[in-house]
C-alpha positions in Angstrom: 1.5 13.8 -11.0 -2.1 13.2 -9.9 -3.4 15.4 -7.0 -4.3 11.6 -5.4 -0.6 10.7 -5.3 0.2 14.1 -3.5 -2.6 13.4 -0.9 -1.7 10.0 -0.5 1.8 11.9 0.4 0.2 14.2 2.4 -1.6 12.0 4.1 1.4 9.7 5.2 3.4 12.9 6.3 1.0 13.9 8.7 0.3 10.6 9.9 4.2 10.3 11.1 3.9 14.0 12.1 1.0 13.2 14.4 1.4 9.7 15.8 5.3 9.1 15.2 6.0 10.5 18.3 4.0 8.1 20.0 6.5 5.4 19.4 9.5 7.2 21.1 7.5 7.1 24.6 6.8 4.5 26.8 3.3 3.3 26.6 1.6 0.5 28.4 0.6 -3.0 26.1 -3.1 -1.6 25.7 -1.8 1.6 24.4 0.8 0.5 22.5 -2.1 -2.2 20.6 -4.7 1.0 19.8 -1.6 2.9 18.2 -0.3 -0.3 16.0 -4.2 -0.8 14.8 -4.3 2.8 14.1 -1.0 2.9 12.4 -2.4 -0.1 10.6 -6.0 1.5 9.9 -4.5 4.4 8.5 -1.8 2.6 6.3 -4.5 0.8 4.8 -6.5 3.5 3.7 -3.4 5.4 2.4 -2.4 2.1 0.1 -5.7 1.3 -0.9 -6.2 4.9 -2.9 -2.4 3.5 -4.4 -3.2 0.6 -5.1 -6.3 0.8 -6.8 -5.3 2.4 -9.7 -2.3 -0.2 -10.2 -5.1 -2.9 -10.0 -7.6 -1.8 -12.9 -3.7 -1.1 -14.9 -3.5 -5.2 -13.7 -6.8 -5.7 -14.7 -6.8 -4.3 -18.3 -3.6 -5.8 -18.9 -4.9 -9.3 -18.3 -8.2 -8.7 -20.6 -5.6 -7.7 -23.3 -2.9 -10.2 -22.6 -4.1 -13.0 -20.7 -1.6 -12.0 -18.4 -0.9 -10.2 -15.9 3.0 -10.1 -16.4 4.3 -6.7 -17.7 1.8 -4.3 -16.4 2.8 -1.2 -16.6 2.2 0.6 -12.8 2.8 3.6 -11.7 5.1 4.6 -9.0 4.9 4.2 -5.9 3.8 0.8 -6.3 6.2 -1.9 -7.7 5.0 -5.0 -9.6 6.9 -7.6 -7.8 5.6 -10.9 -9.5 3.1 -11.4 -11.9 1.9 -14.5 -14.0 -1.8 -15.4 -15.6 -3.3 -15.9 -12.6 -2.1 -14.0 -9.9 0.3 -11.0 -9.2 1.7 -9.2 -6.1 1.9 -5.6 -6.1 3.9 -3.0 -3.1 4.5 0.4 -2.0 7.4 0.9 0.0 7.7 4.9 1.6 10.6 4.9 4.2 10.4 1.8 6.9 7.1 0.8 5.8 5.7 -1.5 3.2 2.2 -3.2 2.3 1.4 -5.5 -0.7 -1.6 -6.6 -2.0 -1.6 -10.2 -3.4 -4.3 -10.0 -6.3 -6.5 -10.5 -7.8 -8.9 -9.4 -4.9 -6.8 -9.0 -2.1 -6.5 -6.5 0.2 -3.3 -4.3 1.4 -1.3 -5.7 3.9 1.7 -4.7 5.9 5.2 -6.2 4.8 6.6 -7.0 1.6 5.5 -9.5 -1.1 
């Protein structure tokens, strides 16, 4: 495996490590907001390294195909629907999921 998928790991490990803890104490509505758009900010940038690869694999297979159906993407990410115009992609690691909705989207929490 590529040393990007185990920093990508890495990085989502210590993100739990650091801030999970957080969401076991009580917190006022203002702090509570700042950790979700951190938790947020950081799941972003961890999917985006992910799901940039699975996009140019999207990519060429459209070029070659016309279609974006059958792309062949590497784990983590799952191809969850793809046609000749459009596909959504995932990556699901324990109780948290983003999707990108392509082409030209951008990560976003929850499943397709």
């Amino acid at each position: 495996m590529s040393n990007r998928f185990y920093l990508t790991i890495g990085l989502t490990i210590a993100a739990v490590a650091v801030g999970g803890w957080r969401f076991v104490l009580p917190v006022s509505s203002s702090s509570q907001k700042d950790i979700e758009q951190g938790v947020s900010s950081l799941l972003n940038t961890v999917t985006s390294a992910e799901f940039t690869g699975a996009e140019a694999t999207l990519d060429a297979q459209r070029s070659s195909t016309g279609s974006y159906a059958g792309a062949p993407v590497a784990a983590p990410v799952l191809l969850v629907r793809a046609d000749s115009t459009s596909y959504c992609i995932e990556v699901v690691q324990g109780s948290v999921a983003a999707h990108v909705v392509g082409p030209g989207g951008s990560p976003v929490t929850g499943t397709c």
